[in-house]
N, C-alpha and C positions, 0 to 999 in steps of 0.2 A: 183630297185635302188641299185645299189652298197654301199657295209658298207663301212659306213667313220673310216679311221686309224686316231685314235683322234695323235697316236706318229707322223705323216705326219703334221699334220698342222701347228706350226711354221715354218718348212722347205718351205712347201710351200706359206704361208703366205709371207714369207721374200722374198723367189724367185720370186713369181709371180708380189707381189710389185713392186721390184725392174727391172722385164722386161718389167712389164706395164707403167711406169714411163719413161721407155729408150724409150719405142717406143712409146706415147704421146710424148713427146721431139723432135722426129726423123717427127711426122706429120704434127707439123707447122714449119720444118726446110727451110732453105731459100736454095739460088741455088749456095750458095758456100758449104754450110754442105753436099748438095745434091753432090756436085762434088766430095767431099773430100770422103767424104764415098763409092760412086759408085768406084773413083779412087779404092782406096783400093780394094774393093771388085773384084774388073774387074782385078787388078792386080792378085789375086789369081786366080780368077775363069774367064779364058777369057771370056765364052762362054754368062758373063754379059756385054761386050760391046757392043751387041745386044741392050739392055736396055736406055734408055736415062736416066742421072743423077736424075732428079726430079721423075720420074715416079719409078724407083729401088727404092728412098728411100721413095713413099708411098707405095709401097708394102713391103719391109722391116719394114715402123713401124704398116702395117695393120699385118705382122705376128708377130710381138711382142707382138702386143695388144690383138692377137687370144691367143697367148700362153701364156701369162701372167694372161689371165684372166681364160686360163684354167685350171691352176694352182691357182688360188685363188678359183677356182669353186667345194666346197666339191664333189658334185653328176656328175665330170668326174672322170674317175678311175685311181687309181693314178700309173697305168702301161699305161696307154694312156697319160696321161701326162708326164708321165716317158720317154715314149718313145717319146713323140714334144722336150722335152727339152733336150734328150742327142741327137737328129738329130741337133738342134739348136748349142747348143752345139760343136757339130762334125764341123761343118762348119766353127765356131769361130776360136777352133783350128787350122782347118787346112788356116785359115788364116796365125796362129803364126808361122806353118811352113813351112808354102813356101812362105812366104815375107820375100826378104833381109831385115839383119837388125832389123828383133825383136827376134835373138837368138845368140847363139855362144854355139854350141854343143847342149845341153838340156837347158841351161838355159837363161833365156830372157836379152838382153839387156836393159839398161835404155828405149827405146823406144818400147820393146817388154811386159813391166812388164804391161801393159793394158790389151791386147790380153791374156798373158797365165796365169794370174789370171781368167781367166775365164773356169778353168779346174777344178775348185769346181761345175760348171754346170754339166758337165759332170758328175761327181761324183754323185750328187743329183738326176740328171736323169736315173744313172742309180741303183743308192739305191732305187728310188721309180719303177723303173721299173720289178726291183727282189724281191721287197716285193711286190707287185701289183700282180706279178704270181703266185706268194708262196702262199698268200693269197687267190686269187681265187683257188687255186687246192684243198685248204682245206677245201672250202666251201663243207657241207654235199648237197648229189645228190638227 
């Protein structure tokens, strides 16, 4: 069983909360949330027009709820969950930057200030991902 980083637990506590929250939210969403969000998401990422609206966003909040609760889950390690949440993360972003309209140069438009507020994930994901390494190398062999 991997040692718990008691300095990781508000971080995680807060994060995991808060994507487990988002994607409950996203699973009993209806078939206009389902449009708006696949919209979105297809708009960056064509390769989701494959996908039908409602079906994208129960897989969207089934990986919310995965990552959310694995990050709330001490005994996943917190460079495994490090690394779900700055891919998650990655993704977000690259929402912010390749959709017209939620930038101008670096920084967010009124309608972009949702999407690149979510670069403190990124961030969290990847502090626990280099403290998760750092710490397993140190462990005695």
């Amino acid at each position: 069983m991997p040692r718990i980083n008691t300095s990781h637990l508000p971080t995680r506590l807060v994060t995991g909360a808060f994507i487990l929250s988002s994607g409950l939210g996203k699973w009993s969403g209806n078939k206009e949330m389902a449009a708006g969000v696949h919209g979105l998401a297809a708009g960056t990422y064509p390769i989701l027009n494959n996908l039908e609206a409602p079906k994208f966003l129960k897989i969207l909040a089934g990986a919310e709820i995965a990552l959310g609760a694995a990050l709330l889950a001490p005994i996943v390690p917190a460079a495994a969950a490090g690394a779900a949440l700055t891919g998650f993360a990655a993704g977000l972003l690259g929402l912010y930057v390749r959709t017209p309209g939620m930038r101008t140069g670096i920084r967010p438009t009124p309608d972009g200030i949702a999407i690149a507020k979510d670069v403190w994930l990124l961030g969290i994901g990847a502090e626990l991902c280099t403290d998760g390494i750092r710490n397993r190398s140190s462990l005695p062999t």
